[in-house]
C-alpha positions as CSV (number, residue, x, y, z in Angstrom):
1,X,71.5,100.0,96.3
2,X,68.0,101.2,97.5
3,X,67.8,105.0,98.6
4,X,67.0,103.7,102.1
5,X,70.0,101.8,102.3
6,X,71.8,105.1,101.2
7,X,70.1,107.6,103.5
8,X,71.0,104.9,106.2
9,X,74.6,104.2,105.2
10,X,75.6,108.3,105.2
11,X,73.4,108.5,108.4
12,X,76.0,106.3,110.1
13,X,79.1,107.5,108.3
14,X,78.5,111.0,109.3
15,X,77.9,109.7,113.2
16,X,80.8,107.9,113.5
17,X,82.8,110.9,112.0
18,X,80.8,113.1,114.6
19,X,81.6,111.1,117.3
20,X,84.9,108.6,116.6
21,X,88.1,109.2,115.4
22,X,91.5,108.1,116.4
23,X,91.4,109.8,119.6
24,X,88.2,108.1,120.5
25,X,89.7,104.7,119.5
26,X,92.4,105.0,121.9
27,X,90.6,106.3,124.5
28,X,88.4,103.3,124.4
29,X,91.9,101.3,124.8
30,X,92.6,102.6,127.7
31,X,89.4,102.2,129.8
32,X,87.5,105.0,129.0
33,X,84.2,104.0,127.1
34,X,83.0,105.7,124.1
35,X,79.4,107.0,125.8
36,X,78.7,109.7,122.6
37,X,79.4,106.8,120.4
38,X,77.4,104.0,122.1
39,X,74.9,106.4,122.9
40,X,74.8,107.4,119.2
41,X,74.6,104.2,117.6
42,X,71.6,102.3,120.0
43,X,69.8,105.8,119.3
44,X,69.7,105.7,115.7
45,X,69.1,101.9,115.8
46,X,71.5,100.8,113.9
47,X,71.8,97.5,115.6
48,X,68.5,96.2,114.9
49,X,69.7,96.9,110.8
50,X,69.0,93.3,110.2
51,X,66.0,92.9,112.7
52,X,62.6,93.1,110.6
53,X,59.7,95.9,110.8
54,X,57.4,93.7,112.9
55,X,59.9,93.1,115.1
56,X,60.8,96.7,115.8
57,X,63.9,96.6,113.4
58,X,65.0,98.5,110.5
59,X,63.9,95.6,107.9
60,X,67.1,96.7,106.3
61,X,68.3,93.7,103.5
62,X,71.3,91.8,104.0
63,X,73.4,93.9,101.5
64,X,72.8,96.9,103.9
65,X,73.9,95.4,107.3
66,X,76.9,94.0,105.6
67,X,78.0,97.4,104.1
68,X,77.5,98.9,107.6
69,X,80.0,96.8,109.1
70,X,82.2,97.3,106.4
71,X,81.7,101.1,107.1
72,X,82.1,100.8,111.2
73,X,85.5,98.6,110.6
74,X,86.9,101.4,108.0
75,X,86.2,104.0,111.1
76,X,87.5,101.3,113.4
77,X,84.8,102.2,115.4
78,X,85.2,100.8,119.2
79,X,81.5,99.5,120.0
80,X,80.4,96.0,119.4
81,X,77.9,97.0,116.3
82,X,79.0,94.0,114.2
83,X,78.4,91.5,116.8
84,X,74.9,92.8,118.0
85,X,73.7,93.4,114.4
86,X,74.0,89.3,114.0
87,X,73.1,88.6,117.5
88,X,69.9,90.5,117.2
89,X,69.1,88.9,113.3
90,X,69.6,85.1,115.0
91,X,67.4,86.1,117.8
92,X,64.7,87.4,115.3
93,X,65.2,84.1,113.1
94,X,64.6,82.0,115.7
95,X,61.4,84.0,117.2
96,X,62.6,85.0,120.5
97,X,62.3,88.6,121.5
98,X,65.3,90.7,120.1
99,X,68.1,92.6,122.5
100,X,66.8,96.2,123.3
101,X,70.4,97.0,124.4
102,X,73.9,95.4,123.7
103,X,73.8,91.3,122.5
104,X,76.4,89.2,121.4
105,X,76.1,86.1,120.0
106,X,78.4,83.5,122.0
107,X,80.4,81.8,119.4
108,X,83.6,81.4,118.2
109,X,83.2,79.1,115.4
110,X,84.0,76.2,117.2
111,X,81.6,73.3,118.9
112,X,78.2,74.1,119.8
113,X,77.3,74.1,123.4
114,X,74.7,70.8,124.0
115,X,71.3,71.3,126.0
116,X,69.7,68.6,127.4
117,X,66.5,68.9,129.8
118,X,66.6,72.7,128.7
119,X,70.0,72.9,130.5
120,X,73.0,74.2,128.6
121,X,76.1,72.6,128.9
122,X,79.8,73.6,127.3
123,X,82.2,76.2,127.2
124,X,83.0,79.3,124.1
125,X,86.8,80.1,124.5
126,X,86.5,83.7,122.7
127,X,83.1,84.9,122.0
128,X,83.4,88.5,120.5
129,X,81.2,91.4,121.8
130,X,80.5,90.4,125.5
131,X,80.2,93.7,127.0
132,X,78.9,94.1,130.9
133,X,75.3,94.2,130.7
134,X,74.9,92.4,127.5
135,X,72.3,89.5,126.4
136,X,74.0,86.3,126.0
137,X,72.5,84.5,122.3
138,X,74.0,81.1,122.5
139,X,73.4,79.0,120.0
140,X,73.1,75.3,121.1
141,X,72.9,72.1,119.7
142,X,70.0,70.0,120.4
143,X,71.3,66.2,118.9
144,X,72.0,68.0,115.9
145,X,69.7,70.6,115.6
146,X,70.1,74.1,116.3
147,X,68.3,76.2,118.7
148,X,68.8,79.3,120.9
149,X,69.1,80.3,124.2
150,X,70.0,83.4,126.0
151,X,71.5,84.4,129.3
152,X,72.3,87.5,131.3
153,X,75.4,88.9,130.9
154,X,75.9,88.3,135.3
155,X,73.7,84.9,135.3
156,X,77.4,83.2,133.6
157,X,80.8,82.3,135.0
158,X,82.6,84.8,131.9
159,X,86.2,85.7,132.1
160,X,86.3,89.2,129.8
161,X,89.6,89.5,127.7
162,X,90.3,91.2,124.6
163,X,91.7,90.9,121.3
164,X,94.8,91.8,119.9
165,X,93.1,95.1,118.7
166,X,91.7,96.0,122.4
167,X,87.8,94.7,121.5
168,X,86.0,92.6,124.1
169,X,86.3,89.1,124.3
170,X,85.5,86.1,126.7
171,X,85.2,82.6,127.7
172,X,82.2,82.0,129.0
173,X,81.3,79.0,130.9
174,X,78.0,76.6,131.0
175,X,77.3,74.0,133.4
176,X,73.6,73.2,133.8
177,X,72.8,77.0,132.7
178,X,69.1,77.8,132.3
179,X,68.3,80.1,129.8
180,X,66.1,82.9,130.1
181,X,64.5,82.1,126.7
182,X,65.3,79.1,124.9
183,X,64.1,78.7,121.0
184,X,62.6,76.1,119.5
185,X,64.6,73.6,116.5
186,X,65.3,75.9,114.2
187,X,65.4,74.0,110.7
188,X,66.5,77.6,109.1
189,X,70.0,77.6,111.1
190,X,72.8,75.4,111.4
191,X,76.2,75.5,112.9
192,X,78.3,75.6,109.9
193,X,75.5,78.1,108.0
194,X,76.3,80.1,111.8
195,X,80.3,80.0,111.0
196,X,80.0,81.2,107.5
197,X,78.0,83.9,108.2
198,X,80.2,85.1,111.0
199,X,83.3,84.7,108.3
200,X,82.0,86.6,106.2
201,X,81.2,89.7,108.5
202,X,84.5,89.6,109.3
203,X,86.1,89.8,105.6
204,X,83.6,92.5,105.1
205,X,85.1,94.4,108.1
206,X,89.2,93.4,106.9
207,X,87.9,94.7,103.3
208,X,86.5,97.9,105.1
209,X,90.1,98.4,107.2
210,X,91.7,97.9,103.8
211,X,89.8,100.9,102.4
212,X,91.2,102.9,105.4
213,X,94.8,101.6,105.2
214,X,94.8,102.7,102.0
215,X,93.8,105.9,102.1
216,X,96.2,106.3,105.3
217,X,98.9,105.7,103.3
218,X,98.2,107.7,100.2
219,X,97.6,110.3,102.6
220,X,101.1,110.2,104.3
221,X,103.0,109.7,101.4
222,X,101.8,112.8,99.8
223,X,102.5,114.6,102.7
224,X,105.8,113.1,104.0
225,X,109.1,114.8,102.1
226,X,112.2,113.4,101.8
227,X,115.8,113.9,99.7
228,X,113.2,117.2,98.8
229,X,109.6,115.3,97.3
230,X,106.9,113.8,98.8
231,X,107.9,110.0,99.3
232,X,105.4,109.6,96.6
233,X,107.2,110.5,94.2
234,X,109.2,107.8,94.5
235,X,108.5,104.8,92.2
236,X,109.5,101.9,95.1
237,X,106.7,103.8,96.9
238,X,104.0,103.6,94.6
239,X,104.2,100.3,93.8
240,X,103.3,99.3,97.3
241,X,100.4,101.8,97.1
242,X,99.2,100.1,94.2
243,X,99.9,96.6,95.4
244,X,98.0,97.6,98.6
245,X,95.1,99.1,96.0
246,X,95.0,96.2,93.9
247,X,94.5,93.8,97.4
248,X,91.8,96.0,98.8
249,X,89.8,95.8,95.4
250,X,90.0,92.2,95.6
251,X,89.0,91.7,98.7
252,X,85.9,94.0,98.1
253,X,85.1,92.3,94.8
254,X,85.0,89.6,96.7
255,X,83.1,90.4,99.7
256,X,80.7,92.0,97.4
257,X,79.9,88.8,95.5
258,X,79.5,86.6,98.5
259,X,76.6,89.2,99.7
260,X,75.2,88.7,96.4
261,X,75.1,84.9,96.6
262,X,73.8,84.7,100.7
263,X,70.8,87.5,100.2
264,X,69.9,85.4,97.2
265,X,68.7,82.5,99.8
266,X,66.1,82.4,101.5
267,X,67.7,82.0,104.9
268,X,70.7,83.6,106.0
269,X,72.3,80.5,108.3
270,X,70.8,77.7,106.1
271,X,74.3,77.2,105.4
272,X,73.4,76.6,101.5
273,X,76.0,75.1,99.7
274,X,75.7,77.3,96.9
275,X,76.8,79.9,98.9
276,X,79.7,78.0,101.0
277,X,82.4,78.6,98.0
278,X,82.1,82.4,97.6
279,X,82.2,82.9,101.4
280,X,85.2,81.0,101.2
281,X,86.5,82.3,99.1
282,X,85.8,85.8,100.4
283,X,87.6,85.1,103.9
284,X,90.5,83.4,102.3
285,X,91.2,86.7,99.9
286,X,90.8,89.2,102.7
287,X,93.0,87.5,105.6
288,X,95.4,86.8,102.9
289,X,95.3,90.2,101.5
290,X,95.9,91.2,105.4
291,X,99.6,90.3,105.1
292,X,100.6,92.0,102.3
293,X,98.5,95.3,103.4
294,X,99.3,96.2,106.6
295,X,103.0,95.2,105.4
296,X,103.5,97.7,102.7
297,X,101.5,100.0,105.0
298,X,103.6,100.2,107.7
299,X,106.7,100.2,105.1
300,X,105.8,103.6,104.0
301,X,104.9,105.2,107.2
302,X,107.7,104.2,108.7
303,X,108.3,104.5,112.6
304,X,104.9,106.5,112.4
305,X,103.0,103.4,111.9
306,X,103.5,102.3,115.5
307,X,102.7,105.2,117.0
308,X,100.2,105.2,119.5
309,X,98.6,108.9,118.4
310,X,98.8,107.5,114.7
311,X,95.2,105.5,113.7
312,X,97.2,103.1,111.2
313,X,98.1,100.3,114.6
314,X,94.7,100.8,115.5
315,X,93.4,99.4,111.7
316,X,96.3,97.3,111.5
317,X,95.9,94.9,115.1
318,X,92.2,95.2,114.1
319,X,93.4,93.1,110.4
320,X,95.2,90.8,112.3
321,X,92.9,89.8,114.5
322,X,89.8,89.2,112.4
323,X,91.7,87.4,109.9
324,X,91.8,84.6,112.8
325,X,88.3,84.9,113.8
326,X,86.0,82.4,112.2
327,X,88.2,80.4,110.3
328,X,92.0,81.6,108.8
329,X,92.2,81.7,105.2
330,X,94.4,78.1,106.1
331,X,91.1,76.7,107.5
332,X,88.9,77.8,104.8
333,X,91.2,77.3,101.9
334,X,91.2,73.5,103.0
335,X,87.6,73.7,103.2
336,X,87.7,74.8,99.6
337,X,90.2,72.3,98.3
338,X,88.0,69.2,100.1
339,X,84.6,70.4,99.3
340,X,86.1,70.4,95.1
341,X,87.8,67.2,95.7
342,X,84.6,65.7,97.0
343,X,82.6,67.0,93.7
344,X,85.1,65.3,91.6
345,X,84.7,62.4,93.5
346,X,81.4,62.2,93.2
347,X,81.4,62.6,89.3
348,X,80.5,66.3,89.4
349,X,83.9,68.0,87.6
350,X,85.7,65.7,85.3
351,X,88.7,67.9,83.4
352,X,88.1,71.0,82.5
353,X,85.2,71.2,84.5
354,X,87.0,71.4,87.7
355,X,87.7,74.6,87.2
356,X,84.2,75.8,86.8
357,X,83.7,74.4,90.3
358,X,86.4,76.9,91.6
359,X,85.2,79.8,89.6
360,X,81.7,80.0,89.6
């Protein structure tokens, strides 16, 4: 990693221990927005990670903007970083003028709105991030092709919801919407290159919760006594420690080697099929891995795991609800299985070589 991307990544860790924190979190639950925190983040810029110097960005690499959402999920940080950070980078890729506030990109993973006559037509049923005031990126298909408007946050018919975890969420509805600013084609960006890169910034924020979990647990089970020894101690006990270890190692390992394969193209949302399988692959590990962490988590705290005061049901409704988002591991794994079939259909993997298709 590049001492830039070092200086940036302890920049942010040290402002969201400044200003988050459990309390925060809830707070933020309950109504009462994060101002320090938002405040914070917008001032040190780190939305605009991914947006380039010419631009008015950071000009950070992709490796860097991925590791900072891994680091704002392990602080379960309650402001929509993730989700401007890519709106702003689609906005850049496609030339129009990036977000100087709060963006999200509307899309769920599912069908593209349509324009026709540079009118937008269609309906998102849970775009992430759509905070009042935001911009609006939508990206819209154009017989085919990609391109991207934007909209006003009050120019929409939105109804605002949230996640299981308490993050914002809507539907937003279009019916003969006119953007403010509508892209050209973009040959750089299509739908499914959209969808992967979405997946995988949300296994890189399940691998970050992980890390958290984890060290949430370890924490309590030193502390916690009972029959006399920390629960520790107790060999039942750290076997689920180290089968919650062993999970959030894969799922890094695995996030980590997707990043490697997308920043080796030369576009992010190409959707290159040379980087389809360890994207996969990465969403399938972590939103599997979720089930088997925040189990043995909450089997060694206890009752204290559901507290409210407690930050390990703030990580773990977090988990469950990213491992959804995007694709489940059932939707990518099938992916996976149809994408080797079809190489062994087409004469590509014969014997032992399908197993180099599934490895490499």
């Amino acid at each position: 990693m590049e001492q830039t991307d070092q200086l940036i990544l302890d920049t942010a860790r040290r402002l969201f221990s400044d200003h988050g924190g459990a309390e925060v979190v809830n707070q933020a639950e309950i109504g009462e927005p994060p101002q320090k925190l938002l405040d914070a983040v917008m001032t040190a810029g780190l939305p605009l990670a991914w947006v380039p110097e010419e631009a008015g960005g950071v000009g950070g690499s992709l490796a860097l903007g991925f590791n900072l959402i891994r680091q704002a999920a392990s602080f379960a940080v309650p402001v929509p970083l993730a989700d401007t950070m890519i709106a702003n980078l689609v906005l850049a890729k496609s030339g129009l003028e990036v977000a100087d506030g709060w963006a999200a990109l509307v899309f769920d993973g599912g069908q593209l709105p349509t324009v026709d006559n540079g009118r937008v037509n269609g309906v998102v049923d849970s775009a992430p991030g759509v905070v009042d005031g935001s911009l609006l990126v939508v990206p819209v298909a154009d017989e085919g092709l990609v391109r991207i408007a934007t909209f006003a946050f009050h120019g929409l018919a939105i109804e605002e919801h949230e996640s299981l975890a308490g993050e914002a969420r809507a539907r937003v509805s279009l019916e003969h919407a006119v953007p403010a600013q509508l892209s050209p084609v973009t040959d750089s960006m299509t739908e499914d290159g959209l969808r992967q890169f979405c997946a995988l910034a949300r296994a890189c924020q399940i691998a970050g919760a992980f890390e958290k979990i984890t060290e949430l647990t370890v924490g309590y089970v030193r502390e916690r006594q009972q029959f006399g020894r920390p629960l520790g101690k107790f060999q039942a006990i750290q076997h689920k420690v180290a089968d919650m270890a062993g999970e959030s190692a894969l799922s890094n390992a695995a996030v980590e080697q997707a990043i490697r394969m997308l920043s080796e193209c030369s576009e992010p949302f190409c959707g290159d099929n040379r980087v389809f399988l360890p994207v996969a692959t990465a969403k399938v590990v972590t939103s599997e891995g979720a089930a088997t962490v925040i189990r043995l988590a909450h089997q060694s705290h206890g009752a204290m795991g559901f507290s409210f005061e407690y930050p390990l049901q703030q990580y773990s409704r977090r988990v469950w609800s990213w491992r959804e988002e995007y694709g489940s591991e059932f939707y990518w794994s099938e992916r996976i299985g149809m994408s080797v079939a079809n190489d062994i259909c087409n004469g590509r993997a014969e014997g032992g070589q399908v197993w180099d298709i599934v490895s490499r």
